[in-house]
N, C-alpha and C positions, 0 to 999 in steps of 0.2 A: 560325490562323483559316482559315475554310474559303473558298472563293473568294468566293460570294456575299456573305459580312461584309467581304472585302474590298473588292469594288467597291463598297458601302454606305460603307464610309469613306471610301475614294480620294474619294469624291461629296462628301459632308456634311463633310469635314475642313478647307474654306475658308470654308465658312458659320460652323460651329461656331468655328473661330478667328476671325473677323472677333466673335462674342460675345464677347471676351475667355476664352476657356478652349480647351481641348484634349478630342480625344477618344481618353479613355481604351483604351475596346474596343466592340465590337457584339457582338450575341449574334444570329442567323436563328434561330428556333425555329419549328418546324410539329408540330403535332399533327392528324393528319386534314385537317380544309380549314380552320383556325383555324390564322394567322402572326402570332406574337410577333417584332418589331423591338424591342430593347430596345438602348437607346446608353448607355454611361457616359463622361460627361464628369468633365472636372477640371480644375479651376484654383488658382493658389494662394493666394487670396483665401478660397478653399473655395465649394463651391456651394450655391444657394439655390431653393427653390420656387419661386421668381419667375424664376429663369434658366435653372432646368431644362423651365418653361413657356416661356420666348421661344424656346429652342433647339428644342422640339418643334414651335412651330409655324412656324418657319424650315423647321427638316425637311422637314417632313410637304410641306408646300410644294415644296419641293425635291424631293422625292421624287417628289411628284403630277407634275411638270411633265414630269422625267427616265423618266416610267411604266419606271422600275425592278423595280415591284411590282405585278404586273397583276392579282393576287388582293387581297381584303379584308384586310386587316393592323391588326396593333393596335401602336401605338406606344409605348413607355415610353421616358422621358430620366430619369438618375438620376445621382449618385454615385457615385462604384464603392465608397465606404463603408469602415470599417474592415477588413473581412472580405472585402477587393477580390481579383478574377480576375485572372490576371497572364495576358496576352495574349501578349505579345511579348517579346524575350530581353534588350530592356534592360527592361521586370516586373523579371523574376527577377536580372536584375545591379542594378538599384536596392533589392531585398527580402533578398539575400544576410543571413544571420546572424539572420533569422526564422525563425519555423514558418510550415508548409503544409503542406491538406491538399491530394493530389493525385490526380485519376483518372486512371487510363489506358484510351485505345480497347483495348490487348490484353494482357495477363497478361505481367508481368515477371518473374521466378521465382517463379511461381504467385499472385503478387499483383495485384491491379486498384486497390487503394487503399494510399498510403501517406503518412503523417503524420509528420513528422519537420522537422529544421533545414537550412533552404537552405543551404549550405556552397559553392557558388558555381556558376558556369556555364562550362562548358568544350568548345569544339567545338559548340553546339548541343544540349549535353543539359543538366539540371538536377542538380548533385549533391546529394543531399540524402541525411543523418544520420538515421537513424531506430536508436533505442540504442546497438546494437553494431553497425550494420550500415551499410557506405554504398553508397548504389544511386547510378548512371550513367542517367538517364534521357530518351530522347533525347525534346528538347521535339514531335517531331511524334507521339508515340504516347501523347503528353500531352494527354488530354481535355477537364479541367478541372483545373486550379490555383487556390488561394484559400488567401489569410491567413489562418491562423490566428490571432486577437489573443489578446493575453496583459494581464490584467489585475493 
């Protein structure tokens, strides 16, 4: 996560647990002058509409007060869902022996995407099986990670 999602968490992460649940990851998006805050929470009751709106407007609240966010933002509280982002390195030591699919910020032996079986985490990288082949990928050149579900 990049520093700004961090201090977005460090903040909201005693709000968000006083709601009974945990924050899963953030996401800082900017396109132009338009900011997507997007949080996923998780609990293991599972999450609900109705709690994904009280945590938002905890947030938002919290946010405003903290003027963290000096530009217009738009707020999204969600689930991280079956097809969840794996943020941090116990993600991927709780996901071990799934698929995901994986970006990277820079080309690994010529690749920027790869799909394959999490096969565990060592030193800070993600090992992961893709057919014949197993890549060493260190989670900071990892841009996005996401579950694959298998139905």
């Amino acid at each position: 996560m990049k520093n700004k999602e961090l201090q977005i968490e460090d903040l909201i992460a005693p709000t968000v647990e006083s709601l009974a649940c945990s924050v899963w990851g953030v996401e800082y998006v900017t396109h132009g002058k338009n900011v997507l805050l997007r949080i996923y929470i998780d609990a293991a009751e599972g999450i609900s509409v109705d709690l994904c709106a009280e945590v938002s407007r905890h947030v938002s609240d919290l946010i405003d007060i903290e003027e963290i966010m000096p530009e217009a933002y738009t707020l999204e509280v969600s689930s991280p869902g079956m097809d969840r982002l794996l943020f941090k390195a116990e993600h991927y030591e709780a996901h071990v022996g799934e698929k995901i699919d994986i970006r990277l910020n820079y080309p690994f032996e010529g690749r920027k995407k790869i799909v394959g079986m999490l096969a565990g985490v060592e030193d800070d990288s993600a090992v992961v099986q893709d057919s014949d082949t197993e890549y060493l990928l260190p989670l900071e050149n990892i841009r996005k990670a996401r579950i694959v579900p298998v139905f």
